[in-house]
Structures are given as structure tokens and as C-alpha cells.
MARZA-811179 format. One record per residue: residue in one letter; residue number from 1; x, y, z of N, C-alpha, C, O, CB in turn. Coordinates in steps of 0.001 Angstrom, whole numbers. Glycine has a CB too. Layout:
<setis>
SETI_residuo_num_n_px_n_py_n_pz_ca_px_ca_py_ca_pz_c_px_c_py_c_pz_o_px_o_py_o_pz_cb_px_cb_py_cb_pz
SETI_A_NUM_X_Y_Z_X_Y_Z_X_Y_Z_X_Y_Z_X_Y_Z
...
</setis>
This chain:
<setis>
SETI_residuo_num_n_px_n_py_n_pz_ca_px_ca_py_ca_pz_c_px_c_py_c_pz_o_px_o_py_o_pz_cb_px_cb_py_cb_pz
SETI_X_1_16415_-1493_-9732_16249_-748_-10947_16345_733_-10715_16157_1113_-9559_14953_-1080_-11577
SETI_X_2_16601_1596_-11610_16446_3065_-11940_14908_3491_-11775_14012_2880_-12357_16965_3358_-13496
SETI_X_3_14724_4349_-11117_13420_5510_-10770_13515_6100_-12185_14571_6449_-12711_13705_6906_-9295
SETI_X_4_12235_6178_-12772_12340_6485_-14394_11039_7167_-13539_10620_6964_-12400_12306_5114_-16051
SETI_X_5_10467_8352_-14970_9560_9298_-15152_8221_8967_-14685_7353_9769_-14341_9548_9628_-16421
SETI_X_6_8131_7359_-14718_6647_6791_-14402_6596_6158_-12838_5751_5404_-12355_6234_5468_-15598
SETI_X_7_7556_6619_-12348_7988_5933_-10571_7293_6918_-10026_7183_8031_-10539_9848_5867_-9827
SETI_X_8_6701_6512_-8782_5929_7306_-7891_6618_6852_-6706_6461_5709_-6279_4334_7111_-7912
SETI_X_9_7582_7931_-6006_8215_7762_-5133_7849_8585_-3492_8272_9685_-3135_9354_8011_-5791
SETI_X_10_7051_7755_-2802_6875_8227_-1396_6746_7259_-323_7300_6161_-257_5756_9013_-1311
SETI_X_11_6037_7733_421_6293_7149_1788_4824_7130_2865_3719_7483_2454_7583_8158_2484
SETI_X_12_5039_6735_4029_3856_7024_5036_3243_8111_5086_2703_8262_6181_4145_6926_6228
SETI_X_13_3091_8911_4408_2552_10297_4389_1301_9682_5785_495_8755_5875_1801_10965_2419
SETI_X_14_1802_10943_6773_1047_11066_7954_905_10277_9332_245_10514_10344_52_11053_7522
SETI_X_15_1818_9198_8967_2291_8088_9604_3230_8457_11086_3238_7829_12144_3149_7318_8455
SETI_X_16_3722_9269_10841_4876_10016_12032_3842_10625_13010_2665_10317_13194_6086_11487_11321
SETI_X_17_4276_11159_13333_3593_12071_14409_1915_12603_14582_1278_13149_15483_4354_13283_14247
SETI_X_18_1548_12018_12914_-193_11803_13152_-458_10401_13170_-1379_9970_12476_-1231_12458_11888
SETI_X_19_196_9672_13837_-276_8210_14079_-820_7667_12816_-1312_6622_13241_-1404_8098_15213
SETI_X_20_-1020_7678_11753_-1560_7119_11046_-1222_5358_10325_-139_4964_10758_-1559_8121_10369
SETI_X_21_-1657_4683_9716_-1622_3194_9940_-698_3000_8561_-1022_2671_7419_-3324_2303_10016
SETI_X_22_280_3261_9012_1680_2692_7635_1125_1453_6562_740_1695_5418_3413_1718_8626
SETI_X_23_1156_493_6991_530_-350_6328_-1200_-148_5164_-1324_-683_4062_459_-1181_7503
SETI_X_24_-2060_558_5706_-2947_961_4718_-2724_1935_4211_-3447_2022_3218_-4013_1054_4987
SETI_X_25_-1868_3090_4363_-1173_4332_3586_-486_3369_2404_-902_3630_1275_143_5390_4672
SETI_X_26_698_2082_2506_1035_1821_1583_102_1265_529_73_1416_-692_1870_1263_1879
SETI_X_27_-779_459_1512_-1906_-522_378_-2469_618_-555_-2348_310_-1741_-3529_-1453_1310
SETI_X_28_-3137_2036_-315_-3526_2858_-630_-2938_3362_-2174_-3396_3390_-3316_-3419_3510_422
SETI_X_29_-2072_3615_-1728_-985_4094_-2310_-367_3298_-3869_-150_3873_-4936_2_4018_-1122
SETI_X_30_-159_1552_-3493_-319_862_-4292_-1109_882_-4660_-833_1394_-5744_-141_127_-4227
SETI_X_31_-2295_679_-4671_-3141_279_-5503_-3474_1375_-6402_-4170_1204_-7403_-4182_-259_-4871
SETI_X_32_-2834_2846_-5949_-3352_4061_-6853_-2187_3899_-8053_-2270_4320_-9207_-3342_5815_-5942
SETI_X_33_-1371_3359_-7599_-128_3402_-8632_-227_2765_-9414_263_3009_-10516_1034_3146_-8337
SETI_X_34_-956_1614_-9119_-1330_379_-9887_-2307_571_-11287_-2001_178_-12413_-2108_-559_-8822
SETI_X_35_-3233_1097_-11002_-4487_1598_-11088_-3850_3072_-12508_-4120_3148_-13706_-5205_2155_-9107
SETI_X_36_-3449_3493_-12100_-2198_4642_-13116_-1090_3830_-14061_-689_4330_-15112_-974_5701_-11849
SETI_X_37_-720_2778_-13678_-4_1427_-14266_1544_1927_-14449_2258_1823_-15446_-749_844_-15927
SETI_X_38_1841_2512_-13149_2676_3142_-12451_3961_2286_-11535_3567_1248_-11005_1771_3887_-11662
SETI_X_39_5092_2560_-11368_5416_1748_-10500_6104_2677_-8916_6807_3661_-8686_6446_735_-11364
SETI_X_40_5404_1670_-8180_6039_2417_-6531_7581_2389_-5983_8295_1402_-6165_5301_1578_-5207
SETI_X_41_7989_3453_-5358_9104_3268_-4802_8402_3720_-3465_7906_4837_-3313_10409_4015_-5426
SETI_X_42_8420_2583_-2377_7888_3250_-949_8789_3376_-215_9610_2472_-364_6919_2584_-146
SETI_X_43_9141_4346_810_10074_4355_1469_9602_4722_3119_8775_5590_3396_10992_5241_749
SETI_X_44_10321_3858_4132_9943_3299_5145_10704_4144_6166_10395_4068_7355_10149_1850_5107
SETI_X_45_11587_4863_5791_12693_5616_6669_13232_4629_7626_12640_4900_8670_12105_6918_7524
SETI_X_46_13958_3719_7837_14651_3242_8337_13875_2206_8904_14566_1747_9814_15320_3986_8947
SETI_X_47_12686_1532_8840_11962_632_9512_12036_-768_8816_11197_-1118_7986_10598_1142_9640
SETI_X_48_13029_-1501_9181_13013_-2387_8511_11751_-3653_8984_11226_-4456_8212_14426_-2703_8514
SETI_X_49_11564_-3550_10072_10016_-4473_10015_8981_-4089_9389_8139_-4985_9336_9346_-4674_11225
SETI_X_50_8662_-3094_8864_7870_-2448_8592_8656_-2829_6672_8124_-3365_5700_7779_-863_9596
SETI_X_51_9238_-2588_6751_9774_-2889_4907_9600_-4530_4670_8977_-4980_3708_11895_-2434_4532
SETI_X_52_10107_-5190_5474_9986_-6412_5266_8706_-6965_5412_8452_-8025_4839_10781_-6973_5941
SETI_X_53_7536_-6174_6369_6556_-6654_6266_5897_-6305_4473_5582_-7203_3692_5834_-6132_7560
SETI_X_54_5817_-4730_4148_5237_-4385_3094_5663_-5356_2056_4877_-5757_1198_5483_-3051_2814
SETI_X_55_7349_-5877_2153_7581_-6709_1017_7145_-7800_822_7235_-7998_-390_8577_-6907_835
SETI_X_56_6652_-8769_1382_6455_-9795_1374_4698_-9636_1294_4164_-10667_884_7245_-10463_2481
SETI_X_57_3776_-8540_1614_2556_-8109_747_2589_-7823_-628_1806_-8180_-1508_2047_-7025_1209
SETI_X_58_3709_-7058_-700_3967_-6676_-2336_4045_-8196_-3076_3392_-8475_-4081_5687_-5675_-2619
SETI_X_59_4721_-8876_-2571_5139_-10010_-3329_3783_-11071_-3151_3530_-11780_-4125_6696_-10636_-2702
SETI_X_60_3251_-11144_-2406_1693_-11939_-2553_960_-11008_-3158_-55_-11546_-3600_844_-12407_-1125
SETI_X_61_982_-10125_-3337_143_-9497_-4097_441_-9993_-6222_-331_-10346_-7115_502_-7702_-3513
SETI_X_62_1789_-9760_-6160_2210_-9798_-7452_2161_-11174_-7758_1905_-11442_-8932_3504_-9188_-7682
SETI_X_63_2341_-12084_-6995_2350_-13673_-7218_587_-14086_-7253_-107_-14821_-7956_3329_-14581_-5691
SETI_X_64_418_-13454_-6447_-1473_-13545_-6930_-1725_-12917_-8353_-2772_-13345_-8839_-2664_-12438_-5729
SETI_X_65_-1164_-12167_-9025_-1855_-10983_-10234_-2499_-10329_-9662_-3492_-10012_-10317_-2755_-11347_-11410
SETI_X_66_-2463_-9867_-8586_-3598_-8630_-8067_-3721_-7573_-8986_-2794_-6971_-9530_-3195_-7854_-6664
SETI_X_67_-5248_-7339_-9157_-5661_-6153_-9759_-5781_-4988_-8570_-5918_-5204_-7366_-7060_-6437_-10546
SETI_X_68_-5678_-3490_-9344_-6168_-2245_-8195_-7506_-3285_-7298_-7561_-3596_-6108_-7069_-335_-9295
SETI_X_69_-8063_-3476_-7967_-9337_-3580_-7599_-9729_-4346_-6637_-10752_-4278_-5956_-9955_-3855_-8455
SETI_X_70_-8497_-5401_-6598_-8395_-6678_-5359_-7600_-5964_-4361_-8170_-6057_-3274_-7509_-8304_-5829
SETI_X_71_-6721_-5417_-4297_-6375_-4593_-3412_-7002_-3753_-2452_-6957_-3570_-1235_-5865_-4062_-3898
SETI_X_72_-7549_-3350_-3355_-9009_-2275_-2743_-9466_-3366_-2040_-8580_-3306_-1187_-10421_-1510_-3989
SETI_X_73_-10140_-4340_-1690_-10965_-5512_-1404_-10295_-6146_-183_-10901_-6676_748_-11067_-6533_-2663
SETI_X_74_-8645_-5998_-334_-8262_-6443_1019_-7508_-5473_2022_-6781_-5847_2942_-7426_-7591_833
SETI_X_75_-7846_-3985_1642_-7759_-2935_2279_-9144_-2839_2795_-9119_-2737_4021_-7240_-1849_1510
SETI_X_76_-10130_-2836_2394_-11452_-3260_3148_-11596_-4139_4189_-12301_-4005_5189_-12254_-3764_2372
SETI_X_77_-10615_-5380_3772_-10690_-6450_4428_-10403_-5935_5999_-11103_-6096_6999_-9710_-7515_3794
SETI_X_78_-8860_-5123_5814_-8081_-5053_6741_-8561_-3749_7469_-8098_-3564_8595_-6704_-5129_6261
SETI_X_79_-9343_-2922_7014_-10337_-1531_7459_-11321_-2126_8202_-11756_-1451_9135_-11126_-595_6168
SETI_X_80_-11940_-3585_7971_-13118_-3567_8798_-12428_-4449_10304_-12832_-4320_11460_-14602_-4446_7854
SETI_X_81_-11297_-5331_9811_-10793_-5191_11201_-11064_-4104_12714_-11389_-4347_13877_-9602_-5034_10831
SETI_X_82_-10747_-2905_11984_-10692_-1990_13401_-11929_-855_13115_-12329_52_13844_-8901_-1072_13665
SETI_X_83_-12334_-1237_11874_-13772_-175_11956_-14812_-997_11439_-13843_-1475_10849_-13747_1354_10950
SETI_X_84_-15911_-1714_11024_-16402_-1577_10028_-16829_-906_8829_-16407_242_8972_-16745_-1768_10268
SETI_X_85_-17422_-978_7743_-17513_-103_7066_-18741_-326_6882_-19175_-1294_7507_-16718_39_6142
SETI_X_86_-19698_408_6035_-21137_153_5477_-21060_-326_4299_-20246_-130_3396_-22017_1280_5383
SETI_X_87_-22480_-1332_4416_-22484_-2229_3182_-22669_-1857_2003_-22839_-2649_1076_-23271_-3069_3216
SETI_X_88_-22658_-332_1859_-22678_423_427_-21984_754_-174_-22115_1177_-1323_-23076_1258_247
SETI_X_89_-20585_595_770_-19263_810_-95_-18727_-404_-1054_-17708_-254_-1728_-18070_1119_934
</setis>
């Protein structure tokens, strides 16, 4: 499809050279777009494992009906993997 006025078009912001975790930058990201009732264009710069992985999240996500809100829930999920978090969040 066409990038229209309501597309939010980016990428790993911080992912390059500040190591940061591609995969929860996108979840992030979705779910803010979501949440705005927005649609994403993410772009991977040439990583196609990395695209094919996000796609096939995107697509369990959308085949589930994920809300922002479940998203949020398995970005937690996938945050307490390598950190925990506190039980107040």
C-alpha cells in the first residue's frame, strides 16, 4: 500500500551502534502506533532476518486481535527475560 498522512514511518532508532534490542524498539513502537490507531512502516535497513522475524510477530499479533495493551504485556514478557521488572509496573 501507499504511506498516507497517518503512516508512521521508522526504524531501530538506536539499534546501530548503541546496541540497542531491534526487536523491542519495534514492539515499542507498534504498540505506540497502535495505541494512536496509526499504521507502521518499519524499516530494517537491509536485515532480512530481522524483517522476517518482525513479520511473522506482526502477523500473530494481528491474527490474535492484539490490543496496544497486549502488546505491552508481551514486551514485558520478553523484558523480564533479560531483566526483571518490579511487580508495580
Amino acid at each position: 500500500g501507499s504511506v498516507g498522512s497517518k503512516t508512521i514511518v521508522t526504524g531501530g532508532w538506536g539499534c546501530g551502534a548503541f546496541g540497542g534490542d531491534a526487536v523491542l524498539k519495534f514492539a515499542l513502537q507498534a504498540m505506540a502506533a497502535a495505541d494512536a490507531g496509526r499504521e507502521l512502516v518499519y524499516f530494517t535497513f537491509g536485515d532480512r532476518e530481522l524483517a522476517s522475524g518482525l513479520g511473522r510477530l506482526s502477523a500473530s499479533w494481528a491474527a490474535a486481535k492484539y490490543t496496544a495493551g497486549q502488546v505491552f504485556y508481551d514486551i514485558r514478557a520478553y523484558a523480564s527475560a533479560y531483566a526483571p521488572l518490579p511487580d508495580t509496573l
